[in-house]
C-alpha positions in Angstrom: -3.6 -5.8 -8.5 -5.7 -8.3 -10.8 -8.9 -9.1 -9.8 -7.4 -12.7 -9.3 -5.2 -11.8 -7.4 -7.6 -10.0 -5.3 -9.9 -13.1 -5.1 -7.0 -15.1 -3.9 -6.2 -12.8 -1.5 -10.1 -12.8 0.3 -10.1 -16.6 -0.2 -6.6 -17.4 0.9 -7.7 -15.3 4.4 -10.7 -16.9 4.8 -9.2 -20.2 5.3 -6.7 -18.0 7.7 -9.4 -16.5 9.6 -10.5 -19.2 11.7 -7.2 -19.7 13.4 -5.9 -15.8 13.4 -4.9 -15.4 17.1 -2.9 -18.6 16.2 -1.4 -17.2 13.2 -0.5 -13.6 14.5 1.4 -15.2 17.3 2.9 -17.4 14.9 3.4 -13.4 12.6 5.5 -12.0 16.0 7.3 -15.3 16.5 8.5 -15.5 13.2 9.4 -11.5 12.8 11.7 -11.9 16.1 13.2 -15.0 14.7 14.1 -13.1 11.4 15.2 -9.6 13.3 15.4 -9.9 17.1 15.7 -5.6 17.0 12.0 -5.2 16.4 11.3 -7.3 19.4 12.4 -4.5 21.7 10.0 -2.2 19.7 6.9 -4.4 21.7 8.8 -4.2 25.0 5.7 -2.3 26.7 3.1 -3.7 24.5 0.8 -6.4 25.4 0.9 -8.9 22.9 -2.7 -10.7 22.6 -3.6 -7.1 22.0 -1.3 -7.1 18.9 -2.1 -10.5 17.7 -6.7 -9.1 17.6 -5.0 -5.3 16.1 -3.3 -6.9 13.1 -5.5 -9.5 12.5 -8.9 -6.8 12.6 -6.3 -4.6 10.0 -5.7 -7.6 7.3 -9.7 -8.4 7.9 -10.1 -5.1 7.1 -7.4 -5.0 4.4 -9.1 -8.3 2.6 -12.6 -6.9 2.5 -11.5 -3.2 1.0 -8.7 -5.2 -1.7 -10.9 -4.5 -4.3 -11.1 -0.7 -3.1 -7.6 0.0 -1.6 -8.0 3.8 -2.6 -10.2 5.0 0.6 -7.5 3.2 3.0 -4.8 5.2 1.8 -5.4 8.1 4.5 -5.7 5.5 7.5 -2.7 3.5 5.8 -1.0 6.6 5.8 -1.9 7.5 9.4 -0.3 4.0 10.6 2.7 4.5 9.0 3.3 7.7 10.8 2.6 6.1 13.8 4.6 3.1 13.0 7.4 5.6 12.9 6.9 7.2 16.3 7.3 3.8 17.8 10.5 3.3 16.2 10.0 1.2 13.4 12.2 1.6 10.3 11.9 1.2 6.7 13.8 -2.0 6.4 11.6 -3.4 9.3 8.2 -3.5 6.7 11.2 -6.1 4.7 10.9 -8.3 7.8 7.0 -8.5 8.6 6.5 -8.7 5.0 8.8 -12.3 5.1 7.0 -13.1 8.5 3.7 -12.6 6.6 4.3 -14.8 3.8 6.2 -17.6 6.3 3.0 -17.1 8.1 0.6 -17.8 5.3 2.8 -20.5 4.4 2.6 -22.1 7.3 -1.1 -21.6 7.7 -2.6 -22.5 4.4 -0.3 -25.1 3.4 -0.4 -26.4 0.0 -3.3 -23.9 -0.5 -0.6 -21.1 -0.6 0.2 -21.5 -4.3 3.0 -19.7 -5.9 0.1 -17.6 -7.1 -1.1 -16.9 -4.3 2.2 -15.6 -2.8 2.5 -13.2 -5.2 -0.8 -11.8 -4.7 0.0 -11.4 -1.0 3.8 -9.8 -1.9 1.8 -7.4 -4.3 -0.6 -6.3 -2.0 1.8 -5.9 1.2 4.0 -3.5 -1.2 1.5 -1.6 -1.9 0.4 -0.9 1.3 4.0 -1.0 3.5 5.3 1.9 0.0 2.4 3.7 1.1 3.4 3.5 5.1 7.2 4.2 4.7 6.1 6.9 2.6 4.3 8.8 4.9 6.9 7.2 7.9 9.6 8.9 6.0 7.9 12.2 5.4 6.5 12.4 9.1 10.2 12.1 9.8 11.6 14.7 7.4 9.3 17.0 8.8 10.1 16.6 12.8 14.4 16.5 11.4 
């Protein structure tokens, strides 16, 4: 990632912040809208305590976008559990599109064509890394 696209990034989720248990309700919404199969995957899950978990991981995301390197291991370690609550590869497709819709809907004319492809680069990074490690958690229990 550029450094510009970094800066959009932390300044593109500041003007998020304000209004994120809004905007991760409006995250889940929009990912069971796109696949209703990951809604079963939150059947015993108590949702306001997903909306605060993602939104403290992309606050901690922004801050360290400059730094992604020392994540890796805790990236790594959520995509492993990801897996063991049934999530698949093609699901990180999904909440990637339910991100972006999101910060569409969110930021408004402030989510530039620029700025979406900051945000696409940065979720590949991170969901590659979390399927990776998904995927090799899984080859190792098969």
């Amino acid at each position: 990632m550029t450094p510009h696209q970094q800066n959009l990034i932390k300044e593109s989720f500041a003007m998020v912040a304000p209004i994120a248990d809004q905007a991760a309700e409006i995250f889940y919404n929009r990912m069971f809208e796109l696949d209703p199969s990951t809604k079963p995957l939150f059947a015993h899950t108590e949702m306001s305590d997903r909306y605060r978990t993602l939104m403290q991981t992309l606050t901690v995301v922004v801050k360290s976008i400059d730094n992604l390197e020392p994540l890796v291991p805790a990236v790594q370690t959520l995509g492993r559990r990801h897996g063991s609550y049934g999530v698949e590869p093609r699901h990180f497709e999904v909440a990637g599109r339910a991100l972006l819709d999101t910060l569409a809907l969110g930021l408004g004319d402030a989510f530039t064509p620029e700025c979406r492809e900051a945000w696409i680069e940065a979720f590949g990074i991170l969901s590659s890394v979390m399927i990776e490690s998904m995927e090799a958690e899984q080859s190792i229990a098969a």
